[in-house]
C-alpha positions as a Markdown table, in Angstrom:
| # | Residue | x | y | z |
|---|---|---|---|---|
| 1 | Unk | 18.0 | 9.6 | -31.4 |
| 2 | Unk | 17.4 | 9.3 | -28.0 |
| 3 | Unk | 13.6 | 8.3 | -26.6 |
| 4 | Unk | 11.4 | 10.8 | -24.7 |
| 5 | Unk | 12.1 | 10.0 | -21.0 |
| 6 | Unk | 8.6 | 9.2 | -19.6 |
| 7 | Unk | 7.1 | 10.4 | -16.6 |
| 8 | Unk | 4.0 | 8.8 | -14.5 |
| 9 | Unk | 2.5 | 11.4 | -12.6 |
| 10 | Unk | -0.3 | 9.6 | -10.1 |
| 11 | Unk | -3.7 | 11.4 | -8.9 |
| 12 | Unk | -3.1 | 13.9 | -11.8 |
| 13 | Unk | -6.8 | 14.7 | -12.1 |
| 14 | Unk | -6.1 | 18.0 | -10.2 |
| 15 | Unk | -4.1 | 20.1 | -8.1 |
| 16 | Unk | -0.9 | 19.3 | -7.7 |
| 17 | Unk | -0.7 | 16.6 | -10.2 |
| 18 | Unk | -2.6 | 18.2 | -12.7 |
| 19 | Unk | 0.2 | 21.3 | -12.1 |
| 20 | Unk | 2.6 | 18.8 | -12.4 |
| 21 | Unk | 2.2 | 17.0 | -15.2 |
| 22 | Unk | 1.8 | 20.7 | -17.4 |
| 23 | Unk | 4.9 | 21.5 | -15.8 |
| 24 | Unk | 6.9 | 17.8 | -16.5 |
| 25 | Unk | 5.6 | 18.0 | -20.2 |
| 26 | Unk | 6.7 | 21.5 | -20.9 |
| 27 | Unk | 10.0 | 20.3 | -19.7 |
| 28 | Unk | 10.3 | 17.5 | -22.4 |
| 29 | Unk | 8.8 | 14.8 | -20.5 |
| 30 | Unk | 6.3 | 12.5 | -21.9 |
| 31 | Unk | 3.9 | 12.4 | -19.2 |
| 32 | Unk | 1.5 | 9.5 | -18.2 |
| 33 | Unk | -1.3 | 10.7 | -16.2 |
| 34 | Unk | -3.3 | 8.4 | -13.9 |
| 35 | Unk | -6.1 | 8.7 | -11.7 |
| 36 | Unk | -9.8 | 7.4 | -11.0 |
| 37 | Unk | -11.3 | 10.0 | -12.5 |
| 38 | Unk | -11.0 | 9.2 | -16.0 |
| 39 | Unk | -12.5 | 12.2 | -17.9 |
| 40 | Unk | -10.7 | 14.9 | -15.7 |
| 41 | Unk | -7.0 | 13.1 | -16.9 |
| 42 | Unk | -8.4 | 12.6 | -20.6 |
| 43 | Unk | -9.2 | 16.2 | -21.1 |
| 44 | Unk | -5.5 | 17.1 | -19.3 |
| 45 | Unk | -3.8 | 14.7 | -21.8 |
| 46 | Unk | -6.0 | 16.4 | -24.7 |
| 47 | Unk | -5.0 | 19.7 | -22.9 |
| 48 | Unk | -1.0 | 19.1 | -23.0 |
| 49 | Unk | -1.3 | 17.2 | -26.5 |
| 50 | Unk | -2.7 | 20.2 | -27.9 |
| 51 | Unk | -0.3 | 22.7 | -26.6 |
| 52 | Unk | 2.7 | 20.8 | -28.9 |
| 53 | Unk | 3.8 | 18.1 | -25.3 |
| 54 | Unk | 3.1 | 14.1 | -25.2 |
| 55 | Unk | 0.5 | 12.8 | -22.2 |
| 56 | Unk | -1.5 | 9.8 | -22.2 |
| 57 | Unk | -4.1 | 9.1 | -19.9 |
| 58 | Unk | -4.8 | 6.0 | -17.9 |
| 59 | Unk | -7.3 | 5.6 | -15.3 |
| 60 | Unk | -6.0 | 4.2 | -12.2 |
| 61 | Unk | -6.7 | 3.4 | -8.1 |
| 62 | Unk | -3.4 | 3.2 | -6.8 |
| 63 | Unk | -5.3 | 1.2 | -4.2 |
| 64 | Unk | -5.6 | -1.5 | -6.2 |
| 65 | Unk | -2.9 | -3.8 | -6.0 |
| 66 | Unk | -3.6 | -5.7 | -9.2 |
| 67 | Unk | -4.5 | -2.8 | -11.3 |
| 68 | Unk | -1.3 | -1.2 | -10.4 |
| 69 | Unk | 0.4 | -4.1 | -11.7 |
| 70 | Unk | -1.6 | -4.5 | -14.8 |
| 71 | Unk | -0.5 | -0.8 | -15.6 |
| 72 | Unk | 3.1 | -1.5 | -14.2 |
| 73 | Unk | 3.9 | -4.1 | -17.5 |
| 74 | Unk | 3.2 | -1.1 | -20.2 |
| 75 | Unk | 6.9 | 0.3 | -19.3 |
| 76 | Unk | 10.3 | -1.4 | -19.5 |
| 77 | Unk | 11.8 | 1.6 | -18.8 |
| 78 | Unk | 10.9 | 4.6 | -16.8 |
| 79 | Unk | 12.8 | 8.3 | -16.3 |
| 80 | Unk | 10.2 | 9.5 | -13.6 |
| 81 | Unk | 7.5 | 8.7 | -10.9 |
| 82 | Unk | 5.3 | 11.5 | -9.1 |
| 83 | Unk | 3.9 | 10.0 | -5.9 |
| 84 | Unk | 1.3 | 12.7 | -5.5 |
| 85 | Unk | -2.0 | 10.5 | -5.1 |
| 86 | Unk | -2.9 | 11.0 | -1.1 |
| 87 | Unk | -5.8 | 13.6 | 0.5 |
| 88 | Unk | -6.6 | 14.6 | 3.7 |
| 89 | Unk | -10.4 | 13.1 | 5.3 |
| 90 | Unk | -11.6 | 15.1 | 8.0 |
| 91 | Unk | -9.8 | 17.1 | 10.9 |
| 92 | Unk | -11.3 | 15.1 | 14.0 |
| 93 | Unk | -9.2 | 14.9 | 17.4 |
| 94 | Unk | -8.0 | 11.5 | 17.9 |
| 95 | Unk | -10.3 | 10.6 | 20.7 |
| 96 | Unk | -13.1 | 10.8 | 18.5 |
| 97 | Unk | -12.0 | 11.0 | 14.9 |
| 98 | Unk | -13.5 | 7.7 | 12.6 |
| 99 | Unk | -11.0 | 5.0 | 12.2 |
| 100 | Unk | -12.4 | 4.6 | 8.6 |
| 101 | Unk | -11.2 | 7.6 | 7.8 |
| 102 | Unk | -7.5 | 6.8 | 9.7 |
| 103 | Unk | -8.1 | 3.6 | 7.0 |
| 104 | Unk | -8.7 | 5.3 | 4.0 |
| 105 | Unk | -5.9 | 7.7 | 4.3 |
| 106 | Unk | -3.4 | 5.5 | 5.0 |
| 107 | Unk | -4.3 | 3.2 | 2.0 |
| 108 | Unk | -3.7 | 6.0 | -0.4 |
| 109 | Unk | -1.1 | 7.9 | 1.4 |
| 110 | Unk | 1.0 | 5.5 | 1.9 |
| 111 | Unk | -0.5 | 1.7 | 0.7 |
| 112 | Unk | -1.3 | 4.0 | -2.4 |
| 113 | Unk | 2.4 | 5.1 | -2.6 |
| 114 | Unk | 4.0 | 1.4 | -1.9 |
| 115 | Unk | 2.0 | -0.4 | -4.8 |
| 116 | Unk | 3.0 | 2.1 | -7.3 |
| 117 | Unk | 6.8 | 2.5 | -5.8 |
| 118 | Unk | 6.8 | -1.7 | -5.6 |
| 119 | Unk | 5.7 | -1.8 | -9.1 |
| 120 | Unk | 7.5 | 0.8 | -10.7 |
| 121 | Unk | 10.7 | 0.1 | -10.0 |
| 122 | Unk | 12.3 | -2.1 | -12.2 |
| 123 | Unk | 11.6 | -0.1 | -15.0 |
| 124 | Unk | 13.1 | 3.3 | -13.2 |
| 125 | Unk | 16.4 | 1.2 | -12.3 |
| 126 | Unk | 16.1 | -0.3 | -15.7 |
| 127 | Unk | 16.0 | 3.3 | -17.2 |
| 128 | Unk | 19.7 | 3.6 | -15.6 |
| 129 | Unk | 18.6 | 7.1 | -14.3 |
| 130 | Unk | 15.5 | 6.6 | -12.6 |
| 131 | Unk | 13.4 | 9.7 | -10.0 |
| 132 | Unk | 11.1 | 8.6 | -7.8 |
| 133 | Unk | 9.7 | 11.8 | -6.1 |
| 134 | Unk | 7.3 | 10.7 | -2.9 |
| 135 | Unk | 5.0 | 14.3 | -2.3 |
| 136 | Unk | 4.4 | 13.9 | 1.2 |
| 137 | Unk | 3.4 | 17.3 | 3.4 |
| 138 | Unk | 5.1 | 19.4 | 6.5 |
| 139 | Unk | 1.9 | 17.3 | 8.2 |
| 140 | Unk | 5.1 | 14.3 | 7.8 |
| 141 | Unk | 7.4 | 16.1 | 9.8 |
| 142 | Unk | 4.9 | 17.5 | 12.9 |
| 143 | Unk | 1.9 | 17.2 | 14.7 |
| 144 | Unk | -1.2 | 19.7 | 14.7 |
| 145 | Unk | -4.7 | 19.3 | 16.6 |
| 146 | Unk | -6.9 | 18.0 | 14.7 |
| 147 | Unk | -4.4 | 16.4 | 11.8 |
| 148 | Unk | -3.8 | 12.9 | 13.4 |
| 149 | Unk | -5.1 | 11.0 | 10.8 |
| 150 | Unk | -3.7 | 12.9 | 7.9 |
| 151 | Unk | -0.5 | 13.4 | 10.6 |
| 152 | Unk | 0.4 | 9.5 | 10.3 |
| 153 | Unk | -0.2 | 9.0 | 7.1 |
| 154 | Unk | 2.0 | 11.3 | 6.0 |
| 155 | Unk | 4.5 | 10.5 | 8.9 |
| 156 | Unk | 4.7 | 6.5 | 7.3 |
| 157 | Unk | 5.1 | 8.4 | 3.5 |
| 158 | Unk | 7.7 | 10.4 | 5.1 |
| 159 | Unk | 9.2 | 7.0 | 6.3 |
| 160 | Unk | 8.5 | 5.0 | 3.6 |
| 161 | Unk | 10.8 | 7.7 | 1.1 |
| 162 | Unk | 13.5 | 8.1 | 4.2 |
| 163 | Unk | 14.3 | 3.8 | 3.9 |
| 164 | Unk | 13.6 | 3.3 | 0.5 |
| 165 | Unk | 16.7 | 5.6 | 0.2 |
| 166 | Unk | 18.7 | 3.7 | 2.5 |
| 167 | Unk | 18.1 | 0.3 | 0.7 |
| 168 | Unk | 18.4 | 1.2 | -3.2 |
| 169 | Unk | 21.5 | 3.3 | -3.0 |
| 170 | Unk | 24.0 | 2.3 | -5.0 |
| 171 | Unk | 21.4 | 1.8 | -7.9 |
| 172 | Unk | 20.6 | 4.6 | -10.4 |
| 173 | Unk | 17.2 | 5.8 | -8.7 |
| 174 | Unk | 17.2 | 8.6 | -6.9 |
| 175 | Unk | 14.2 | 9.3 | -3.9 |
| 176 | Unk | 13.3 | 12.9 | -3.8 |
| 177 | Unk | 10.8 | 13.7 | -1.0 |
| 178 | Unk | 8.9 | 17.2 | -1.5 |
| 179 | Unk | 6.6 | 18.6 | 1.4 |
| 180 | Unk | 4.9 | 21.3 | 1.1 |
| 181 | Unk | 2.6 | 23.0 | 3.7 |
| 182 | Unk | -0.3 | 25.4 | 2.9 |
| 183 | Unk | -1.3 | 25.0 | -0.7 |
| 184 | Unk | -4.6 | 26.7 | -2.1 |
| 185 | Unk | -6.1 | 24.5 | -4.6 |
| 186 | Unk | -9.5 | 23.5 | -5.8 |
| 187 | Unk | -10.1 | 20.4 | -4.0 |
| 188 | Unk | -7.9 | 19.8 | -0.9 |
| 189 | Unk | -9.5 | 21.4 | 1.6 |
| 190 | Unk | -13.1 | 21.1 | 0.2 |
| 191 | Unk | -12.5 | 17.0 | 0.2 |
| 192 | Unk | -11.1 | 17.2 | 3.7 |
| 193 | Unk | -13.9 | 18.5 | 5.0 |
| 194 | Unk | -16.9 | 16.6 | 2.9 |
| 195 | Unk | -17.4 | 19.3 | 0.6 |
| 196 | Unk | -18.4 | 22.0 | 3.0 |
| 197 | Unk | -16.9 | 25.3 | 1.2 |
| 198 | Unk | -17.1 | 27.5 | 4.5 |
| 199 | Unk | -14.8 | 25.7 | 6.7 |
| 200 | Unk | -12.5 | 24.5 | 3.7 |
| 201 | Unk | -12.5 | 28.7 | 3.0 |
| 202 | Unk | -11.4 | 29.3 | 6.7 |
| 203 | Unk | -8.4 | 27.2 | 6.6 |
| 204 | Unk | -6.8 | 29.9 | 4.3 |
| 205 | Unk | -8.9 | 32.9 | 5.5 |
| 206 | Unk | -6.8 | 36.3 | 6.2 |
| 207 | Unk | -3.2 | 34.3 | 4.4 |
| 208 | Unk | -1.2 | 36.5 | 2.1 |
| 209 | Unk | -0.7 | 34.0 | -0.6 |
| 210 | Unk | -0.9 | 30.6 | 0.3 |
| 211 | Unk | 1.5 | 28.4 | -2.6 |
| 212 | Unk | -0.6 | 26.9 | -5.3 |
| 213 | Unk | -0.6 | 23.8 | -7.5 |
| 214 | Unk | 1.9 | 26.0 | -10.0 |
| 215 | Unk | 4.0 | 26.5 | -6.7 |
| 216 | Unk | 4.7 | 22.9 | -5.9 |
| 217 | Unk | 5.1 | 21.4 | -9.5 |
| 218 | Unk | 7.5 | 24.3 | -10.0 |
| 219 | Unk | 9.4 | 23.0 | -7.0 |
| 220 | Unk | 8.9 | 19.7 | -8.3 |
| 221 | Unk | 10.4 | 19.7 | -11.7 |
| 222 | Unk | 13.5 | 21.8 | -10.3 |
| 223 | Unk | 14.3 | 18.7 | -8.6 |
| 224 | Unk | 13.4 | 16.0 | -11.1 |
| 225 | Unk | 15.4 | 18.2 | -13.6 |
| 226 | Unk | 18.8 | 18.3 | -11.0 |
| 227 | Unk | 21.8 | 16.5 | -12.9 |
| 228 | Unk | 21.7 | 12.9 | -11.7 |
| 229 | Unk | 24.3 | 12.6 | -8.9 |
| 230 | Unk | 22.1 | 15.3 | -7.2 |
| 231 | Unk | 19.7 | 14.0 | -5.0 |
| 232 | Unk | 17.0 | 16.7 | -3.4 |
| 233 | Unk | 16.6 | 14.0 | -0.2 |
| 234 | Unk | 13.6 | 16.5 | 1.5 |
| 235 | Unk | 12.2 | 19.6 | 0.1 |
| 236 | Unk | 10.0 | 21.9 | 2.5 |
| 237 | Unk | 8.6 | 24.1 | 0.8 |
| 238 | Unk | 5.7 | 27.0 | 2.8 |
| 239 | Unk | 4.7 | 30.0 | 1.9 |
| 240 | Unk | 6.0 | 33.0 | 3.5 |
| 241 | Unk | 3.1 | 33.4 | 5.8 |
| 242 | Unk | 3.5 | 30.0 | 7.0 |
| 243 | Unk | 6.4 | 29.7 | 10.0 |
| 244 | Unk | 5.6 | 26.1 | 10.7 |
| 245 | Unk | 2.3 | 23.9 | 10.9 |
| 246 | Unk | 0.3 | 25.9 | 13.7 |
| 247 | Unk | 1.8 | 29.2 | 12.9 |
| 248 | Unk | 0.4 | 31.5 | 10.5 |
| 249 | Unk | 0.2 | 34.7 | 10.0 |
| 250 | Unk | -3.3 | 36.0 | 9.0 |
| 251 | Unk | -4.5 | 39.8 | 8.3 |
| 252 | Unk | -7.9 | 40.8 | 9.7 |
């Protein structure tokens, strides 16, 4: 009988990853969930446990070079890796937004993304049908005021996915890039702007439907699940309300 294929599903604590992993396990998948905070991912893996799926927990800071490759030696082979760990930190202009901020972006956008990739992927060409899906953001593809920060982060995950494809083909890993623009959930905007619920509130403020979490792991197990000589190379994906990154229509 054949084994479970695994999936590792990174910042899986909430939002999008927490949607995720639900939606990967449900489709047979023995999900791995990782992130710092350890008793958000415990109570997920309890969670999909309980409701008949496999999910293990493992508390993680992609950040962290050597704890990524500590984690990395638990798998010889591996079906499935969810790049989702990344955030946005505040929504500055450039001339006077905090280069720490700048920093700490681009360590987990895209540093983040690179350690787990790097580390990963011997076991997902191993698997001889490896996924590695890279959730970047429309904020990869254009600018906006007040988004430069968040803007070149996602701009070098964007890249980072785009090359990796050009130098493993030929192998059996596939590189999906999904990017989504306005999604509702619990934390995003809040963390973006240090906790302050009013202005996180007015980003989505008058929007028929923004997507939510549900939205973009939908989207994202419809690709992972593709046969695999299909390869979903970019995947925007907006809600209707949303024509591009500075266009949106609002009622009221």
């Amino acid at each position: 009988m054949a084994a479970t294929p695994i999936a590792v599903i990174t910042g899986a604590s909430s939002g999008i990853g927490a949607a995720t992993a639900r939606t990967l396990a449900a489709a047979g998948f023995r999900v791995v969930l990782t992130a710092r905070r350890k008793d958000r991912i415990e109570a997920l893996a309890a969670e999909i446990t309980e409701a008949g799926h496999q999910a293990t927990a493992y508390p993680l800071d992609v950040t962290d070079r050597a704890a990524v490759d500590e984690f990395a030696t638990a798998f010889r082979s591996l079906a499935v890796l969810v790049n989702n760990a990344g955030g946005a930190l505040g929504a500055d202009p450039v001339a006077t937004g905090d280069p720490a901020d700048w920093r700490q972006m681009y360590e987990t956008n895209v540093i983040g993304t690179l350690n787990v990739t790097q580390a990963l992927l011997p076991a997902l060409t191993a698997s001889g049908d490896g996924t590695i899906v890279i959730l970047s953001s429309t904020a990869a593809l254009s600018s906006y005021e007040g988004g430069g920060g968040y803007v070149a982060a996602k701009h070098g995950e964007h890249v980072l996915a785009e090359t990796l494809r050009l130098e493993i083909v030929g192998t059996p890993v596939r590189v999906i890039e999904v990017a989504p623009g306005m999604v509702r959930t619990e934390e995003f905007a809040t963390t973006r702007f240090r906790g302050d619920t009013e202005k996180a509130a007015k980003v989505y403020a008058g929007v028929d439907a923004p997507l939510t979490a549900e939205d973009v792991a939908d989207t994202i197990g419809w690709a992972v699940t593709r046969p695999s000589h299909v390869n979903i190379d970019l995947l925007v994906v907006r809600p209707r309300a949303q024509a591009s990154n500075t266009k949106v229509h609002r009622t009221g």
